[in-house]
PAZAPA-4460 file (N, C-alpha, C; in steps of 0.05 Angstrom, whole numbers, plus 32768, in hexadecimal, padded with zeros to 4 digits):
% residues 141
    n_x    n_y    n_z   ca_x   ca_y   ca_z    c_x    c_y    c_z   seq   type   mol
   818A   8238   82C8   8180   822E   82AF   8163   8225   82B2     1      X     A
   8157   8220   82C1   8141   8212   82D0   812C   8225   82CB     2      X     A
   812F   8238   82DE   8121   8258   82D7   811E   8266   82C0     3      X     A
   812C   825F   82AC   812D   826A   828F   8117   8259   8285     4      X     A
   810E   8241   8287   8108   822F   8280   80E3   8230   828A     5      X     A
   80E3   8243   82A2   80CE   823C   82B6   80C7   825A   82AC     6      X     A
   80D4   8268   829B   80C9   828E   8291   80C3   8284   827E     7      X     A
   80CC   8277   8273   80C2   8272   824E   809F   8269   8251     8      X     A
   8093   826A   8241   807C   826A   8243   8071   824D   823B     9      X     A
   8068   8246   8244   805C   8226   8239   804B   822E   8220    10      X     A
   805B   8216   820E   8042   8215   81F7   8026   8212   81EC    11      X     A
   801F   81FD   820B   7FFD   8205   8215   7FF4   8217   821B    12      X     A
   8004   8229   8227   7FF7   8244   822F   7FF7   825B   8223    13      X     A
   800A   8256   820F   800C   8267   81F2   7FF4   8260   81DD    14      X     A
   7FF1   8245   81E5   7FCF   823C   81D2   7FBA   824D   81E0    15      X     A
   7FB7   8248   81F7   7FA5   8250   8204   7FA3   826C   8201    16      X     A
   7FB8   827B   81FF   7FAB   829E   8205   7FA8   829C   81E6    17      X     A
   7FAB   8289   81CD   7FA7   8299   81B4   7F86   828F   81B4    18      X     A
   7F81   8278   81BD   7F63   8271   81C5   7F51   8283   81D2    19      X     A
   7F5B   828B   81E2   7F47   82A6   81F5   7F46   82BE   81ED    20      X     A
   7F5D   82C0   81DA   7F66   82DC   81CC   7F79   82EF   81E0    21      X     A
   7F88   82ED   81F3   7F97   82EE   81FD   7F8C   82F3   821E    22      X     A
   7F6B   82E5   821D   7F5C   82F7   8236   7F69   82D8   8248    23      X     A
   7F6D   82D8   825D   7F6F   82BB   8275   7F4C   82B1   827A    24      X     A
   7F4A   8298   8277   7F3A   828A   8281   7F26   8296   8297    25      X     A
   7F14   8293   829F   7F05   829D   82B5   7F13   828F   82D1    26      X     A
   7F18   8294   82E4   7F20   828B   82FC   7F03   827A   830C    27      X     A
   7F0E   826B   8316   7EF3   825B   8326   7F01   8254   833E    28      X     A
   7EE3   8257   8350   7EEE   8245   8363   7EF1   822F   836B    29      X     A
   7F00   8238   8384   7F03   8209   8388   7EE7   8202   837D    30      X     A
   7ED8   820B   838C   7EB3   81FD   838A   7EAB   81FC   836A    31      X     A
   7EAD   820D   8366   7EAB   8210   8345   7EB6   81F7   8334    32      X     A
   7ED5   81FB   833E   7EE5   81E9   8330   7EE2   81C7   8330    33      X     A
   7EDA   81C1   834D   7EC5   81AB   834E   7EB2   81A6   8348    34      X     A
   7E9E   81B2   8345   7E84   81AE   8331   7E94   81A9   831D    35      X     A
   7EA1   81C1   830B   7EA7   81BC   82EE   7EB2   819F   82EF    36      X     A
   7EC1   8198   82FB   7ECF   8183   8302   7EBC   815F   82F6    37      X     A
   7EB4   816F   830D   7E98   8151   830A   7E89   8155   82F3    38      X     A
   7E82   8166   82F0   7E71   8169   82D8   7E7D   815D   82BD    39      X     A
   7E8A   8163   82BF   7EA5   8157   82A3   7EA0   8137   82A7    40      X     A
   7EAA   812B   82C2   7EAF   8118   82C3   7E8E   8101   82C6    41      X     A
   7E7E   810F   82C7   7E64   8106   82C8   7E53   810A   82A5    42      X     A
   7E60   8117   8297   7E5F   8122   8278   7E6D   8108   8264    43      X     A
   7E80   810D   8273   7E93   80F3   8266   7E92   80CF   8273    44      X     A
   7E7E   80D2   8280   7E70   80B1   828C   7E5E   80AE   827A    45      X     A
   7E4C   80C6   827B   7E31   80BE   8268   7E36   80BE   824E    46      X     A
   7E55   80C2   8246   7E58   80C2   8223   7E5D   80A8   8228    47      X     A
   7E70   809D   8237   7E76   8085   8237   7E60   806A   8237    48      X     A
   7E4E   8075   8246   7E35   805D   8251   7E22   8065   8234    49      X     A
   7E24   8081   821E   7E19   8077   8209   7E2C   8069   81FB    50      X     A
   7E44   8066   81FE   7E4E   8059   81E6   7E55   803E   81EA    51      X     A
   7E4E   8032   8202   7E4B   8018   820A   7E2A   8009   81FF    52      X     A
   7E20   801E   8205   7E02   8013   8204   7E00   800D   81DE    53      X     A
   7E03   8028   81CA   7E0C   8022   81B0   7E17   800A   81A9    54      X     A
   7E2B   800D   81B5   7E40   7FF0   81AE   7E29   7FD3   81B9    55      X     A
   7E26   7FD4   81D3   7E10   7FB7   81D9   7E02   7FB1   81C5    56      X     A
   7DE9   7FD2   81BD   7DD7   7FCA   81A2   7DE3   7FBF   8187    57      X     A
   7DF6   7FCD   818C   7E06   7FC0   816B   7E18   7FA2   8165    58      X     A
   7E1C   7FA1   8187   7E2F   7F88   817E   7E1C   7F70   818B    59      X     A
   7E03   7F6F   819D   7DF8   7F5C   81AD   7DE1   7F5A   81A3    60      X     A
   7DCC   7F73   81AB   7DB1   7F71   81A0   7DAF   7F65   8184    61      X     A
   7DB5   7F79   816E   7DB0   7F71   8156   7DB2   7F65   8147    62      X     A
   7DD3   7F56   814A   7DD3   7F3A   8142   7DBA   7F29   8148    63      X     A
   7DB7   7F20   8160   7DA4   7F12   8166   7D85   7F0C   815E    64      X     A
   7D7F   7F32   8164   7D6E   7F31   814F   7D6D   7F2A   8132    65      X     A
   7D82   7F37   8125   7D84   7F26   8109   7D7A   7F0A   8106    66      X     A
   7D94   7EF4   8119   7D88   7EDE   811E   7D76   7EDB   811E    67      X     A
   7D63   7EE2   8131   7D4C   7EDB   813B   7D33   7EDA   8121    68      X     A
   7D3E   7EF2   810F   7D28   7EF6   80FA   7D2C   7EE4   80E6    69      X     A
   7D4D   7EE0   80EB   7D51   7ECC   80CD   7D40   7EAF   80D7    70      X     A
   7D3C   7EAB   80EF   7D3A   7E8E   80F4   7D12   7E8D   80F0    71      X     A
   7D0D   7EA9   80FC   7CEB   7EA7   80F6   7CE9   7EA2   80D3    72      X     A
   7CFA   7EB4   80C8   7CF0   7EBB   80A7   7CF0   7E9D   8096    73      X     A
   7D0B   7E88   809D   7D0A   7E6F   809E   7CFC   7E5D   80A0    74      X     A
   7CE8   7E5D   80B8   7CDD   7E56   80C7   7CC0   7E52   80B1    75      X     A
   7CBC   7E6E   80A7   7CA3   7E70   8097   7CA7   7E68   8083    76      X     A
   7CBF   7E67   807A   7CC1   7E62   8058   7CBD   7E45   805D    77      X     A
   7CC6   7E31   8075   7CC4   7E1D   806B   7CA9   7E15   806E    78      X     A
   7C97   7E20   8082   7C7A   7E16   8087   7C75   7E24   8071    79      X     A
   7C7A   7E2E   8061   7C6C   7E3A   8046   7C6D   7E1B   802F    80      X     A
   7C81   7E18   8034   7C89   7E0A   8019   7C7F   7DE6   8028    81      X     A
   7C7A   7DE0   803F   7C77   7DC6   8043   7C53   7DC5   8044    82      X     A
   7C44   7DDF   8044   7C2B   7DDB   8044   7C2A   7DDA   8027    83      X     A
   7C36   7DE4   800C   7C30   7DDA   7FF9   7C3D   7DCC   7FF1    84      X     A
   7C4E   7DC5   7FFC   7C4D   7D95   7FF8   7C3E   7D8C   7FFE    85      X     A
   7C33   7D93   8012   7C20   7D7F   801F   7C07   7D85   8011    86      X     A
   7BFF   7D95   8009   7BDF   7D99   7FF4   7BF0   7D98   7FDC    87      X     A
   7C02   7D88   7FD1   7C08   7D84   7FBC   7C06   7D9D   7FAC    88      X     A
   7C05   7DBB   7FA9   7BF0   7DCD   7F9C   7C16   7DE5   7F92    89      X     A
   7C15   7DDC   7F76   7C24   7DE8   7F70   7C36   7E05   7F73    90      X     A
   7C4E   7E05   7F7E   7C53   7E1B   7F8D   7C59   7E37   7F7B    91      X     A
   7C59   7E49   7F81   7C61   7E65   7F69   7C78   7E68   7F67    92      X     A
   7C8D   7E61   7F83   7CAA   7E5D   7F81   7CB4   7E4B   7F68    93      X     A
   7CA4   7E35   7F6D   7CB3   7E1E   7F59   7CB9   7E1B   7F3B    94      X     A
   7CA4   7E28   7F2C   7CAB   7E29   7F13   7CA5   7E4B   7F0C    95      X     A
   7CAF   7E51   7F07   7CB2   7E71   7F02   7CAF   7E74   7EE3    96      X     A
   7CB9   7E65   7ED5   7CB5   7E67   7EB1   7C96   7E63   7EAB    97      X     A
   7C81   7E52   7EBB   7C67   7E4F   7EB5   7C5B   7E6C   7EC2    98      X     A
   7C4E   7E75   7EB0   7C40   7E8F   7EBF   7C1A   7E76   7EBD    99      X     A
   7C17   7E85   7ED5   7BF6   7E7A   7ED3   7BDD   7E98   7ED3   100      X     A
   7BD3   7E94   7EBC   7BC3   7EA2   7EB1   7BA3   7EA2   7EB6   101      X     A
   7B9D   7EB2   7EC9   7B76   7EB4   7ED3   7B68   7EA9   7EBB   102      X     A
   7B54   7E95   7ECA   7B4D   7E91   7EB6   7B2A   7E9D   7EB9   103      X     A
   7B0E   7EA7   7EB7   7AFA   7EA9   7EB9   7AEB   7E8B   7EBC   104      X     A
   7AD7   7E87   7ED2   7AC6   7E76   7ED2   7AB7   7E7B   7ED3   105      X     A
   7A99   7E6E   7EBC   7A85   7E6D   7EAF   7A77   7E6F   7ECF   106      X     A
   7A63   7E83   7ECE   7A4C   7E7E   7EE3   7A3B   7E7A   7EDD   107      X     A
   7A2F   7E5F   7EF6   7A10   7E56   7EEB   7A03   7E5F   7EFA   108      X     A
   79EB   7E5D   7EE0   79CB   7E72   7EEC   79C7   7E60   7F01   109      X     A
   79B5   7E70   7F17   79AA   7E5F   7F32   798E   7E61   7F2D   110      X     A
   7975   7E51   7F29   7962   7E5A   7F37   7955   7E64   7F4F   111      X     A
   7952   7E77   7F56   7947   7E82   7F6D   792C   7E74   7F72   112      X     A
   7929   7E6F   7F8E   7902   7E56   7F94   78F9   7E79   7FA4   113      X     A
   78E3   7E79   7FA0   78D4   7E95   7FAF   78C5   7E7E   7FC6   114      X     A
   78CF   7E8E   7FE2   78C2   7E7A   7FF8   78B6   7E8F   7FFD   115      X     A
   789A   7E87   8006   788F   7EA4   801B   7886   7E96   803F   116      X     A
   7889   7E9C   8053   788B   7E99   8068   7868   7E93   806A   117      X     A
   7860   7E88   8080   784F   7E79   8086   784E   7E86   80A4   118      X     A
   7827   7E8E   80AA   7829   7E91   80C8   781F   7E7F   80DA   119      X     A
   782E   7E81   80E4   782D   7E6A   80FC   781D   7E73   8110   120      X     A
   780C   7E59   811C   77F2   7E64   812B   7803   7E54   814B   121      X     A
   7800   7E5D   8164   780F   7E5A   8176   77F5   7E48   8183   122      X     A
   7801   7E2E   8192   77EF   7E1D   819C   77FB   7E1C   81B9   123      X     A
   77EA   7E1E   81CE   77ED   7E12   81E8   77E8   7DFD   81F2   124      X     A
   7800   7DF1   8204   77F8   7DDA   820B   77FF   7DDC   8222   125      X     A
   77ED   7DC8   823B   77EB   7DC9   8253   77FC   7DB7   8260   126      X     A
   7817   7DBB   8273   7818   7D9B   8285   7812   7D9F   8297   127      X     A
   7814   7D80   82A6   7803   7D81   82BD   780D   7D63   82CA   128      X     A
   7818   7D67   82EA   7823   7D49   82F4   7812   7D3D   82FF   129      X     A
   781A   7D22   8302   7809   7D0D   8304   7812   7D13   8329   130      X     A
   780B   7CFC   833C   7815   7CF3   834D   7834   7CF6   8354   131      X     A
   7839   7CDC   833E   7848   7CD5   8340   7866   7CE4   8331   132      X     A
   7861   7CF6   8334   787A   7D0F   831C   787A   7D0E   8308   133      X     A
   786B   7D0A   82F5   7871   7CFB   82E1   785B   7D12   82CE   134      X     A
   7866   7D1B   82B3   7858   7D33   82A3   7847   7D1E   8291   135      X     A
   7833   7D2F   8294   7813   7D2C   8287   7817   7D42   826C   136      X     A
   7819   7D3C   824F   7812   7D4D   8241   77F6   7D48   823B   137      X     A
   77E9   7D64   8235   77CC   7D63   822C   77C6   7D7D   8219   138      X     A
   77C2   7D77   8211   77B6   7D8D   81F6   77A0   7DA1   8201   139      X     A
   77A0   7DC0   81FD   778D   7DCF   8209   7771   7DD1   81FA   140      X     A
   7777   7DBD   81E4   7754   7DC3   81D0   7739   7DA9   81DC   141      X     A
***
């Protein structure tokens, strides 16, 4: 009964020749079959080490960063809003029903003064020490 069992054809292998079209697989050798071997299993590390690394960015990095931006964006809104407390100077947040409307300011005429430059005549003057260290100004005229 055993042997009846061991002729019948496995249903994998009935997949398999309708897969190849009834041709057998290429034969390899041991060596072959070790490379392929590793290769698979070195194929299937690096899927794994991307889908670890995905998963870190998605579940570690980015949160954080989120955080991190929510706490800067915070951060500004309130130095936004406490520098105009502090200059008292009405905020745009605060009342939204007042629109404030440009208004034109009147410019005043300037008189212009017409300077005209002056030449300057260059004068020398001589020093000269005493004894005692001490500067002697004297006029060269």
């Amino acid at each position: 009964m055993r042997n009846e069992k061991m002729n019948r054809q496995c249903p994998l292998k009935a997949l398999k020749k309708k897969l190849f079209h009834g041709k057998e697989p290429v034969k390899r050798s041991p060596l072959q079959e070790a490379v392929f071997t590793i290769q698979q299993k070195v194929n299937r590390l690096e899927k794994k080490q991307k889908h670890w690394k995905l998963y870190f960015y998605l579940t570690v990095l980015l949160p954080v960063f989120i955080v991190i931006l929510t706490i800067q964006a915070a951060r500004t809104y309130v130095r936004i809003k406490l520098r105009d407390v502090g200059t008292n100077a009405p905020s745009d947040f605060s009342d939204a029903s007042v629109k404030k409307i440009p208004t034109a300011v009147p410019a005043e005429k300037i008189e212009l003064e017409k300077v005209e430059p002056e030449t300057v005549i260059p004068e020398t003057v001589s020093i000269s020490y005493s004894a005692d260290n001490t500067r002697e100004h004297g006029d060269a005229s």
